[in-house]
C-alpha positions in Angstrom: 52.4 36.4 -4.6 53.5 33.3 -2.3 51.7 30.1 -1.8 52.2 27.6 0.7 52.6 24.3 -0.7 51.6 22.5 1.9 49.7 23.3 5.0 50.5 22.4 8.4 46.9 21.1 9.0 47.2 18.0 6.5 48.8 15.1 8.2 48.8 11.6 6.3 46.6 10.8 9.4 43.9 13.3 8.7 42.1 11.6 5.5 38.9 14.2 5.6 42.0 17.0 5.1 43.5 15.3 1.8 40.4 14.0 0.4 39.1 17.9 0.2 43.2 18.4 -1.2 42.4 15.5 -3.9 38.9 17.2 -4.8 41.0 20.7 -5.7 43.6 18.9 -7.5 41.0 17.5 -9.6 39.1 21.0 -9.6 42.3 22.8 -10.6 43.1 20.0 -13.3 39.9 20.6 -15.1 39.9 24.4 -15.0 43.8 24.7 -16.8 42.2 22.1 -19.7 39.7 24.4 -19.9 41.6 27.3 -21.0 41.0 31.0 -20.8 42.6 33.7 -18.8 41.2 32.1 -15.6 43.6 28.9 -16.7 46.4 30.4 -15.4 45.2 30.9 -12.1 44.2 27.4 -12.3 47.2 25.8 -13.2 49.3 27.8 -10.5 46.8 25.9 -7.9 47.0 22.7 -9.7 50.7 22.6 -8.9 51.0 23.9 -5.4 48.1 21.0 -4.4 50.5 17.9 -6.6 53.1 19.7 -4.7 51.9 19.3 -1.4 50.3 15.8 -1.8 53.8 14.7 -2.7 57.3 15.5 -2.1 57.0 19.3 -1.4 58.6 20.7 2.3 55.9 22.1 4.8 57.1 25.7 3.8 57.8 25.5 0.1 56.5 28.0 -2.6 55.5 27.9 -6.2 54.3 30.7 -7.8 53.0 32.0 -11.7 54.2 35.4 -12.7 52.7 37.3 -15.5 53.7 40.5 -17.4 51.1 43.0 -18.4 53.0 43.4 -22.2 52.2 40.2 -22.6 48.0 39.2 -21.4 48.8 35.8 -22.9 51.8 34.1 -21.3 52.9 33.4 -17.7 55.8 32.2 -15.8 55.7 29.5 -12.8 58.6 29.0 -10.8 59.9 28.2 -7.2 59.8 30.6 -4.8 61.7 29.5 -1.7 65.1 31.3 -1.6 64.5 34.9 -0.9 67.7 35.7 -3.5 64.9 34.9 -5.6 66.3 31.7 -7.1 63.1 29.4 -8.3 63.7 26.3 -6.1 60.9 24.3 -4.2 61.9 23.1 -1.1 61.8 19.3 -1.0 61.0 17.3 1.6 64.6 15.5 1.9 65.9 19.0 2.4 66.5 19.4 -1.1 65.4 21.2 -3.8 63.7 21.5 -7.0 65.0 24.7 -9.7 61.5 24.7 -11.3 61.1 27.2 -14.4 57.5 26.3 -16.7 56.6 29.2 -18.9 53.0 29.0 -20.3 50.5 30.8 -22.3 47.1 31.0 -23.7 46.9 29.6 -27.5 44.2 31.7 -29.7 44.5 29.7 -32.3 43.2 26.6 -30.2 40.0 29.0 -28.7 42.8 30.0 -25.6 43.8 26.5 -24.4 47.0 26.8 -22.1 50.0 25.2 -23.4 53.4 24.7 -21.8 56.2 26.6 -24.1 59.2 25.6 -22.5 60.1 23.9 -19.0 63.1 22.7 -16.8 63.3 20.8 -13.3 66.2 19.8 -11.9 67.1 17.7 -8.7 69.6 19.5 -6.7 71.0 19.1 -3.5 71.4 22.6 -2.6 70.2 25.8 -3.3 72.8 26.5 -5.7 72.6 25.4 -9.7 76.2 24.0 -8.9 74.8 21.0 -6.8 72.4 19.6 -9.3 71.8 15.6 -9.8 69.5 15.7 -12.9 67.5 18.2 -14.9 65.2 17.6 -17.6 64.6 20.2 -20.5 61.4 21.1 -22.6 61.3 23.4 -25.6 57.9 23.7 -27.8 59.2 26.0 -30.3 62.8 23.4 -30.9 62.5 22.9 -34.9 62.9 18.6 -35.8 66.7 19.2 -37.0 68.1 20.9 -33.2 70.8 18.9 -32.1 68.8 18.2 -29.0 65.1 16.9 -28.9 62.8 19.3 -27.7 61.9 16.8 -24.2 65.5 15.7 -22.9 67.1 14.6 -19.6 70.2 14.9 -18.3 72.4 13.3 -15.6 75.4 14.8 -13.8 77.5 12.3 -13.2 80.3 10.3 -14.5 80.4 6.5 -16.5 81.8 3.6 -15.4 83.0 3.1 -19.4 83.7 6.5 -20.2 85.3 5.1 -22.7 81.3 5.4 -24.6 81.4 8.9 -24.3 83.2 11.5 -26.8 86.4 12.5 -25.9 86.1 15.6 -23.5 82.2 15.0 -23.0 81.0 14.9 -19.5 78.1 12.5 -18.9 76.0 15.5 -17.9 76.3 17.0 -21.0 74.3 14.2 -22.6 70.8 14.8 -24.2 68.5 11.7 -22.7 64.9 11.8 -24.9 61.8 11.9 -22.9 58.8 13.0 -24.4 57.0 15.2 -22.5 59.0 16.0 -18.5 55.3 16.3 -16.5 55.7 17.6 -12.9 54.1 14.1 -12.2 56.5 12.1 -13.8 59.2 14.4 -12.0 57.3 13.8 -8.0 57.6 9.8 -9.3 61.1 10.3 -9.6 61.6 11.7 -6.6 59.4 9.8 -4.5 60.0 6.0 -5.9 64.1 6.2 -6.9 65.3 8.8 -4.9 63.4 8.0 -1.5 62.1 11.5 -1.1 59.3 11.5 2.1 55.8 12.3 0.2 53.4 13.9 2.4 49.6 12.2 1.7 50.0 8.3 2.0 51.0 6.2 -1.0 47.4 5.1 -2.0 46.6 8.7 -2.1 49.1 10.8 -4.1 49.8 7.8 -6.5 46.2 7.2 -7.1 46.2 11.6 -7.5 49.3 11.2 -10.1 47.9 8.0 -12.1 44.9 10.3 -12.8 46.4 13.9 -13.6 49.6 12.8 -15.5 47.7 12.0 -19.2 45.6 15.3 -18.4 48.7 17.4 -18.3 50.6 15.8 -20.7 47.8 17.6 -23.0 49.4 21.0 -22.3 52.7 20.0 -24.3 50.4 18.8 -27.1 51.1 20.6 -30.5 
């Protein structure tokens, strides 16, 4: 199934249009906290609205997947290139490779937790134009080589001379916590000068209030 990310109708000048947009958001925030099956439903709306408040093209696509073998898990990705390659189109004209694999946690009474996800910044539609990518990995044990949140940069040093001989920058395992889709919309938005779509007061005020929610789906 394809969703829009953002609809034509909401203009930064129409504030009735994303005040009704910041009411779901805050609708679809509650609903994946809540757990259950209908989570999943929830949190695929949840990301398509923080999506289109922010940095998301007029025809981009997110979608969640889910396989009947297994009732408890789910896959959201992008959905703009029809070769099936799970970018978000970006406002700049750039895209977003986003891969965020959940599921329902019986042991917790069926909250939804984030297993593993990746975004990365790319300049094309193609993995080979990426400019950073960050990495999340539940089930990574405490001695990995890598933490289980990491960024990475592709780029070079200007002492490469820090760097291991024959490692490239972008090989480089950055900590972060927890890699939230609003920390990643930030990113874009304040240090890589990608247009948002609501005004500033409105998807920073949406972000400042969402980002502590769903940090709670990477929770152990």
């Amino acid at each position: 199934m394809r969703f829009a990310a953002c609809s034509p109708r909401m203009t930064p000048s129409s504030a009735r249009s994303w005040s009704s947009t910041v009411a779901s958001l805050r609708k679809a925030s509650d609903g994946c906290l809540a757990g259950g099956r209908e989570a999943f439903g929830h949190f695929e709306r949840y990301v398509n609205l923080l999506f289109c408040l922010t940095v998301a093209h007029g025809d981009a696509a997110i979608h969640l997947s889910r396989n009947r073998s297994q009732p408890l898990g789910a896959v959201l990705t992008g959905g703009h290139d029809p070769r099936g390659r799970p970018v978000v189109r970006l406002a700049d004209g750039r895209f977003l490779r986003l891969v965020t694999r959940v599921r329902l946690d019986p042991s917790s009474g069926g909250a939804l937790r984030v297993d593993t996800q990746s975004w990365q910044y790319q300049t094309a539609m193609g993995d080979d134009s990426w400019v950073f990518r960050a990495d999340y990995s539940r089930a990574r044990s405490a001695a990995a080589r890598s933490p289980s949140g990491h960024l990475h940069v592709h780029g070079s040093l200007r002492q490469p001379a820090a760097l291991r001989a024959k490692q490239p920058l972008g090989r480089v395992h950055f900590p972060c916590r927890q890699p939230t889709l609003e920390a990643v919309v930030v990113l874009l938005a304040d240090e890589f000068g990608v247009p948002t779509n609501a005004p500033h007061d409105v998807w920073r005020a949406a972000v400042a209030e969402h980002e502590a929610k769903s940090a709670r789906l990477f929770d152990l």
